[in-house]
N, C-alpha and C positions, 0 to 999 in steps of 0.2 A: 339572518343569513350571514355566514361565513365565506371573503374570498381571501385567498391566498395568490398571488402573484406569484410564477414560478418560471419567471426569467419569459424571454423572446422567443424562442423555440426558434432558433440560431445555431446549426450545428457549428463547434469551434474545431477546428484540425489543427490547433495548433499542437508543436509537438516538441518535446522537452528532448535535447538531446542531452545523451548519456554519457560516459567517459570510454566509449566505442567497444571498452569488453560487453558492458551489461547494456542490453537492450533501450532505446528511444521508447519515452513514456509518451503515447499518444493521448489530449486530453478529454478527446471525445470518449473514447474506449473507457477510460478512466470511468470517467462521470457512467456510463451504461453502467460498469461493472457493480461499481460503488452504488448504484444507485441514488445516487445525491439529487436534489430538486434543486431550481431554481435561486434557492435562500445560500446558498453557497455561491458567491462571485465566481468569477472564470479566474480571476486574481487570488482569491483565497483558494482556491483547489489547486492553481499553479504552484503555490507557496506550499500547500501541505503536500502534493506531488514530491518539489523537490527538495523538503527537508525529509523526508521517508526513503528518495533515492541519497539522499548522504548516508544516511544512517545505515540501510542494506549493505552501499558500496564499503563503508564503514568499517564494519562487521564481515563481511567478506573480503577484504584487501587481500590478506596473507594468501585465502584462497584462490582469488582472483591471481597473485603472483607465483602461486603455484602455478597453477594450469596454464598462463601463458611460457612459463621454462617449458612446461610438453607440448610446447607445441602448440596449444590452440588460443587461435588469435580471439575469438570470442565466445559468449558461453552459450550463441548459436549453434558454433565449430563443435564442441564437447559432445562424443558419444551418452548419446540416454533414450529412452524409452521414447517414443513420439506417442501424443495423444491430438488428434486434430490435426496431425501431419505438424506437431508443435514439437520441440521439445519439452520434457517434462520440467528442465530447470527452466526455462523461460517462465513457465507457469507457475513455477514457484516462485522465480524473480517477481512478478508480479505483482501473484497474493501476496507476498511482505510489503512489498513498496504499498500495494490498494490498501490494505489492511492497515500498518502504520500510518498514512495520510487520513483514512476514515476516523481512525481512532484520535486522530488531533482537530481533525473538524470536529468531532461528535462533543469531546470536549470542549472546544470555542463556543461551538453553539446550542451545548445547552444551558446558557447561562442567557440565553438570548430574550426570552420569556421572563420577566421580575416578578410576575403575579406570584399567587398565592400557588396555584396548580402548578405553575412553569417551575417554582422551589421543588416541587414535587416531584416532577416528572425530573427533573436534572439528577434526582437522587437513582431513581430507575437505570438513569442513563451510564451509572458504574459498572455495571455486569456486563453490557455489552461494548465498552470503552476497554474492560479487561478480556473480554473474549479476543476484541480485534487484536489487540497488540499479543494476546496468546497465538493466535493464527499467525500472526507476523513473524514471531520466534518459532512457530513452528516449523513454518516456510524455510526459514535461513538453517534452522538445525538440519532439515532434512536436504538442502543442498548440501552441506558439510559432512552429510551423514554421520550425523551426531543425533546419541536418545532425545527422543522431545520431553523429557521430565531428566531433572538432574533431583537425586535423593542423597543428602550426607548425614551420617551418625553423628549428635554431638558428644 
């Protein structure tokens, strides 16, 4: 018989604040979305949280410096489509930030396992380490409204 210990079952609200244009990372939401168990600390999901909000805010700065000259003080403020009474760039803000933090834990911890199988399954775990961080850029192209595939001739 197999047990796996998967944390306290402790909701955390702690909450990661943002540089007040791009949305506060909540880390409860986070973990539901992500799906993460237990085997991920509240400390390591903090950590991959906010290296995935640098890297978004990153890659969106110029953006971000645009749209505050017109005028809008956050990218709640920014007209767009609502889904959930959301806007639709929040939900994008998100997927890139959920998505790159996933794809850095997925990485960490598949090395976690040394057995024989754990080598195995680590090798699996590349398709979906590339899926996440593809979701991530998809996210940020499509707030920039930029194509999500760039193709050049050599």
């Amino acid at each position: 018989m197999a047990f796996i210990a998967t944390g306290s079952g402790q909701v955390e609200s702690k909450l990661i604040q943002n540089n007040g244009f791009f949305p506060d990372i909540e880390l409860h939401h986070a973990r539901e979305t992500m799906r993460t168990d237990g085997t991920v600390t509240s400390a390591r999901l903090y950590e991959a949280l906010v290296a995935a909000i640098l890297y978004a805010n990153n890659v969106l700065e110029a953006w971000q410096i645009k749209q505050q000259h017109a005028g809008w003080a956050s990218l709640a403020n920014i007209p767009a489509q609502t889904i959930g009474q959301e806007s639709m760039q929040l939900h994008r803000y998100r997927r890139a930030v959920y998505s790159w933090a996933m794809a850095d834990l997925t990485e960490r911890y598949r090395n976690f396992d040394t057995t024989k199988s754990g080598h195995q399954n680590a090798g699996a775990l590349e398709e979906p380490i590339d899926d996440l961080r593809r979701n991530a850029q998809w996210a940020l192209n499509d707030m920039l409204g930029l194509p999500r595939s760039t193709v050049e001739l050599i």
